[in-house]
N, C-alpha and C positions, 0 to 999 in steps of 0.2 A: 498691693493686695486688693485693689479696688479695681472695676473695671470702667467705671467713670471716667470718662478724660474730663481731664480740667483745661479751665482754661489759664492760659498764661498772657500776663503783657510781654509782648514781643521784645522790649528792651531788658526786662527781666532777664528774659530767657536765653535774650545773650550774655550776659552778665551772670547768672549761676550754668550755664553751657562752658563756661572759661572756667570759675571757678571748680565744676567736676574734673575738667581736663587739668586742670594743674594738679588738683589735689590725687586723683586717678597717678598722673606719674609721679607724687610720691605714695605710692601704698594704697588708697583709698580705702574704703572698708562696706559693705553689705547695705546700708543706710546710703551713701552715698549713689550705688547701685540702683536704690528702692528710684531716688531722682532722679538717677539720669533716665531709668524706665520711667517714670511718669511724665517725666517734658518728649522722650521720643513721641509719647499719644497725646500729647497736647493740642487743647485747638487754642494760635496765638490770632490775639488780637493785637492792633496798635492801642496806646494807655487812653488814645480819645474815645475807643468804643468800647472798654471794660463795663461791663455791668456792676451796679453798684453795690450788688450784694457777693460781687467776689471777692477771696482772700486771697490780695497781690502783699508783693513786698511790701514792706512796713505799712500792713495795715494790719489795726489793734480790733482784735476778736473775742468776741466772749464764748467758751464752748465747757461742754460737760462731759466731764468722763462717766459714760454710763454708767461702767462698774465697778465703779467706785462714787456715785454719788456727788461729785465734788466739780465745783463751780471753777472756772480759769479765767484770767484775761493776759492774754501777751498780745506784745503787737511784733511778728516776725518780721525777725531783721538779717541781716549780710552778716556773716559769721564774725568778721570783725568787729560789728555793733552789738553781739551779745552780753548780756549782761542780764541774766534770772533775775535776780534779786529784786530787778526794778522791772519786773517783767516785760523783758526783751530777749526773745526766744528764737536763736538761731534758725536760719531754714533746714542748716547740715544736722540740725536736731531730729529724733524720729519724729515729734509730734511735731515741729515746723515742716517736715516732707508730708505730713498727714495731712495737715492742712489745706498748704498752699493748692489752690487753682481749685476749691471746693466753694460752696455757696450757702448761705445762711440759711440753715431748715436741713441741710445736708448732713445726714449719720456716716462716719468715716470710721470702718475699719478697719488697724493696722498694727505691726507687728512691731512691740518698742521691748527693751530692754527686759521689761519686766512680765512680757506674753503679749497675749491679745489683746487689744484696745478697743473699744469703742466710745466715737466723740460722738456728742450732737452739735454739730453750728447755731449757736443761739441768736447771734447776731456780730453785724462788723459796724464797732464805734466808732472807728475812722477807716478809712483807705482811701489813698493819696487821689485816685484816678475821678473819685467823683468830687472831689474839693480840689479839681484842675492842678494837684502837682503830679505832674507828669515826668520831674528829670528826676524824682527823690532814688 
């Protein structure tokens, strides 16, 4: 829904590029879509020259859903590693696709289950790339 390209770490990108492709031939669904359209416009970097105000793979972000008022913190993770509860929030999630490859100060809006969205990026309390883990 955004026309911003984000940016993505290239190893990432290989690694949810397989995951739409497998998931794509069983079924996939409109979400998935929204991904694989945003990593086609991506501008990838390798994880030593990410900026550090971007949200890559498991990195823990705090953002605002406009309207709704209400404060967040997940750190998006591999669909395998989801788990809400403890706030770890899928990328195959609508608001994990909203996110990823956006930067701190960045208003993202985007189309989740329940209508229109809009986040604001308040800030990223970890990501891997600038605390040099680069294989996470």
């Amino acid at each position: 829904m955004n026309k911003k390209r984000i940016i993505v770490n290239s190893r990432d990108f290989t690694k949810l590029t397989q995951i739409i492709n497998d998931t794509h031939a069983h079924g996939g669904n409109q979400y998935l879509k929204n991904l694989a359209a945003e990593l086609s416009n991506a501008i990838l970097l390798d994880p030593e020259n990410i900026p550090p105000d971007v949200i890559t793979m498991n990195s823990k972000v705090e953002f605002t859903d406009v309207s709704e008022s209400g404060k967040f913190v997940y750190t998006i993770v591999y669909p395998e590693d989801a788990d809400t509860e403890n706030g770890r929030l899928s990328v195959l999630a609508p608001i994990g696709i909203a996110l990823l490859g956006y930067r701190a100060g960045d208003t993202v809006t985007w189309k989740v289950p329940a209508g229109i969205k809009k986040f604001q990026i308040e800030k990223i309390l970890y990501q891997p790339e600038a605390n040099g883990d680069y294989h996470l």
